[in-house]
N, C-alpha and C positions, 0 to 999 in steps of 0.2 A: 934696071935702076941699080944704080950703086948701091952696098950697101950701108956705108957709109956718109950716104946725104943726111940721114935724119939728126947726123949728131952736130950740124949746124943750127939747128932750131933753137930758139930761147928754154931757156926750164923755167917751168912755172915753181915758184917759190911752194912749200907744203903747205895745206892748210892749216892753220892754228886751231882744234877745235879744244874747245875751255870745259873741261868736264868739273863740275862740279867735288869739291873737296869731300873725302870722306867723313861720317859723323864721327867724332870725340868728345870724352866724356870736357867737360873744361872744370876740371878740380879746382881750380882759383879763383872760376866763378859762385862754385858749390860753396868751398867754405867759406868765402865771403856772405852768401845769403844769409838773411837776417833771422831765417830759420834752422840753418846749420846748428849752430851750437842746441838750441831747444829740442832739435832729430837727434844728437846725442843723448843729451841728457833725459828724454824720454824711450830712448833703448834701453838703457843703464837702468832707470826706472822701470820697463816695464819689465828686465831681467830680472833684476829684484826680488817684484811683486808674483812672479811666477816660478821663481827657481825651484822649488821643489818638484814643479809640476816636467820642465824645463831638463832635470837634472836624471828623468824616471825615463825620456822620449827614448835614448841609446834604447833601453832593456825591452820599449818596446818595437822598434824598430827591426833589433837584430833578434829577437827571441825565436825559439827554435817553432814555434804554432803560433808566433804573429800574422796579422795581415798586411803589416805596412812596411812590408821590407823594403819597398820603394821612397818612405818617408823621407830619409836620408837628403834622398835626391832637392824633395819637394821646395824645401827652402832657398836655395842655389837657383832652381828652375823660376821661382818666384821674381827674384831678383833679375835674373836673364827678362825675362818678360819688361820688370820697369826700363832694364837698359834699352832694351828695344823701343820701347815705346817712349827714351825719353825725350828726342828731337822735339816732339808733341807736347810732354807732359812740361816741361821745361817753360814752356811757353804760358803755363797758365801762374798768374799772378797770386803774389803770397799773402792771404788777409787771414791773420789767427781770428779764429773765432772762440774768443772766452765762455760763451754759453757753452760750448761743448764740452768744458770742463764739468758738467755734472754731470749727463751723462758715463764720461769716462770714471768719475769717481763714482758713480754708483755700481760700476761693472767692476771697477776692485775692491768694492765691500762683497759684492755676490762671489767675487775669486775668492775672497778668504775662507767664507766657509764652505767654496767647491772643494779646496786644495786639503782644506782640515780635515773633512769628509772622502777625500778620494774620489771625485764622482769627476771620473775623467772627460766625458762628454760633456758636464757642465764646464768645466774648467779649458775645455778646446774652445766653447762659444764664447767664454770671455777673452780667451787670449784674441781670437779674431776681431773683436770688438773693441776690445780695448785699441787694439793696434790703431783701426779705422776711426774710433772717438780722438786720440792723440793725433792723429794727423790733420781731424779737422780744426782740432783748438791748436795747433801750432802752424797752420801751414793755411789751413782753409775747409767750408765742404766742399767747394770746390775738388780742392786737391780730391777731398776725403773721395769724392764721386769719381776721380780720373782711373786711382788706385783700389779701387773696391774688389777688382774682378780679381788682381792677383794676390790682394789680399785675404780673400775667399778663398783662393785656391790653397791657401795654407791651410787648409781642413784635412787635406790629402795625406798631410800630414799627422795628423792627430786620432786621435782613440776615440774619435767621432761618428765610426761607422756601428758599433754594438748592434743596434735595435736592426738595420738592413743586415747584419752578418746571421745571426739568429733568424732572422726570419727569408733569410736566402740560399744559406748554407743546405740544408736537404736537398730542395728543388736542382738547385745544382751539381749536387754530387749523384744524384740520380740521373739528370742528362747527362753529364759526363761520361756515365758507366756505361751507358748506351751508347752513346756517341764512341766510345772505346770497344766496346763487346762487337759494333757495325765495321771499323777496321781492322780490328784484328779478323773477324769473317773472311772481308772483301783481300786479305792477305794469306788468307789460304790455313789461319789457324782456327780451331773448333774448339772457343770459350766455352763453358758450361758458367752460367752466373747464376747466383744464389744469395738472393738479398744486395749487397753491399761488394761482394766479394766475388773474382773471377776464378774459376777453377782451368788450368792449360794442364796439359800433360805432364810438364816437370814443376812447374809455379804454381803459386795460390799466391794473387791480388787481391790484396782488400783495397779497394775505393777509402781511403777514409774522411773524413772531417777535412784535413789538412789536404789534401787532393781534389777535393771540393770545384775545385777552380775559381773561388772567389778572390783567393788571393791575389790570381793573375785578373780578374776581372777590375777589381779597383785600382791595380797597377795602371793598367791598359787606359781606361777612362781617365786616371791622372795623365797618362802622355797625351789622349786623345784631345783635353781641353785645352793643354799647353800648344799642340798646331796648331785649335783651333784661334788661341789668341795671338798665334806671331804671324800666320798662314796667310791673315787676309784674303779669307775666301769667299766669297759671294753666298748670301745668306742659304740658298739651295745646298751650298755643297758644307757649309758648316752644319747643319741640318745633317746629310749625310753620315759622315764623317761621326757626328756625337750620337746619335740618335740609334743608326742603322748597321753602324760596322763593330762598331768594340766588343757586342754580347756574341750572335755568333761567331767573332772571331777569337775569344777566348774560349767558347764551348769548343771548338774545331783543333786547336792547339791544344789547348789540355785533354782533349778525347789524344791526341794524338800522340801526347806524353805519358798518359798513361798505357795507350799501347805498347809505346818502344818501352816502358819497365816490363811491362810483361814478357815482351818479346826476348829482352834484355836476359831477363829471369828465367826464362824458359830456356832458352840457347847455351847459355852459360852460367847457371849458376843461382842460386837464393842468394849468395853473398854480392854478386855482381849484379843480381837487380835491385838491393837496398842503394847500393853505393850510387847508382844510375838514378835512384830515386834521389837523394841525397842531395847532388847536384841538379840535376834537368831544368830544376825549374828556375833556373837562369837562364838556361838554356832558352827556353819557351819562352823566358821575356824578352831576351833578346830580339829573338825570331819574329815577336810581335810587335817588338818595338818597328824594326825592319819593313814588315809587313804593312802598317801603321803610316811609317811614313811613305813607303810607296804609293798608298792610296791620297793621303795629301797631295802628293806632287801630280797625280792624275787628275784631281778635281782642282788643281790650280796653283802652287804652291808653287814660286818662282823664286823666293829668295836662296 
């Protein structure tokens, strides 16, 4: 056969197939809504009413024996969650609910005297409430209901955690030290540990407070709830995912951070395992972050 018969035949025209427009945010329908300006004016408000509180988060944030050095993030991550979710949220209709005005005024008479007194715990429980009461007297409970979960999650940010860091901090700086004394073994070096503290040949690690690994533990659980609300995973594997992976997988990373200081320290130096110290534990958030999401993507995680 020729090879040129086939270029007689008709062409079939392409198919047209009509994919669906991607989601944007629609800003002209935003500030048009009749709750737009009141979403202003109770930001401005409730900056206000909490700025002292507001104005101390930096110092705790970046402090050099904080636990939230991840805070920063928390806020941003907040708002990424409404964006996502707001094709959905968009959808649910605006009815202010004026009752809700008491409520919200009675959680900034309780801020004043959390903020005058310092009782940073108290004063994280109203900042989240106040948020969630504002939203249902300007917007709805509705709304206030659609928004709760990433407005809770701004906890992660806050000086909210004291009473679990106190009553977690031992236990975990104790697994740690084991969890670190069993790899450095299983690597061929022969720890001597004594209390808190690892004795190597050229080093002396101290385990301390700050190595703990709780730091990286609330880290870890703040990214872990954030796939669990963008992830859309089938209740089994959110379950997983929150429940099952973030404690041994921070005990396992920070066993393993503090191996490499020791290792670090030992090899090369007292000055070069502070410094290794110094940094790492970015490092290990990283790693975890990483680690964190691969496990997402295996139990479902398609976006």
């Amino acid at each position: 056969m020729d090879a040129t018969t086939n270029l007689d035949l008709p062409v079939e025209p392409p198919v047209n197939i009509e994919t669906a427009p991607p989601f944007e945010f629609n800003w002209d329908r935003i500030r048009s809504s009749p709750a737009f300006m009141p979403s202003v004016l109770l930001a401005v408000a409730l900056l206000a009413a909490f700025w002292p509180f507001v104005n101390r988060l930096p110092g705790i944030w970046f402090g050099d024996d904080g636990y939230l050095s991840h805070g920063i993030l928390v806020p941003f991550i907040s708002g990424y969650v409404i964006y996502r979710w707001w094709p959905s949220l968009s959808k649910t209709k605006v009815n202010p609910s004026y009752v809700a005005l008491v409520p919200f005024l009675a959680v900034l008479w309780v801020t004043r005297a959390a903020i005058v007194n310092q009782v940073d715990q108290l004063t994280s429980l109203c900042m989240v409430f106040a948020i969630l009461f504002g939203v249902a007297f300007i917007a709805g409970w509705k709304w206030m209901l659609r928004v709760t979960l990433p407005t809770l999650y701004l906890a992660f940010a806050f000086p909210i955690w004291n009473m679990a860091i106190t009553y977690y901090t031992n236990p975990l700086q104790t697994a740690s030290t084991k969890v670190a004394i069993k790899m450095l073994e299983v690597t061929g070096f022969h720890p001597f540990p004594q209390g808190d503290t690892i004795y190597l040949n050229n080093f002396n690690l101290l385990v301390g407070v700050p190595c703990s690994g709780l730091k990286l533990v609330l880290a870890l659980y703040a990214f872990t709830i954030f796939f669990a609300m963008v992830a859309k995973l089938k209740l089994w594997a959110n379950f997983v995912l929150i429940a099952v992976i973030p404690l041994p997988l921070a005990l396992f990373i920070n066993g393993l951070r503090i191996m490499m200081i020791g290792v670090v320290g030992n090899q090369w130096g007292n000055d070069a395992g502070h410094k290794f110290h110094d940094y790492s534990g970015y490092i290990a958030l990283v790693i975890c972050f990483v680690i964190l999401f691969k496990f997402a993507r295996w139990l479902g995680w398609k976006d």
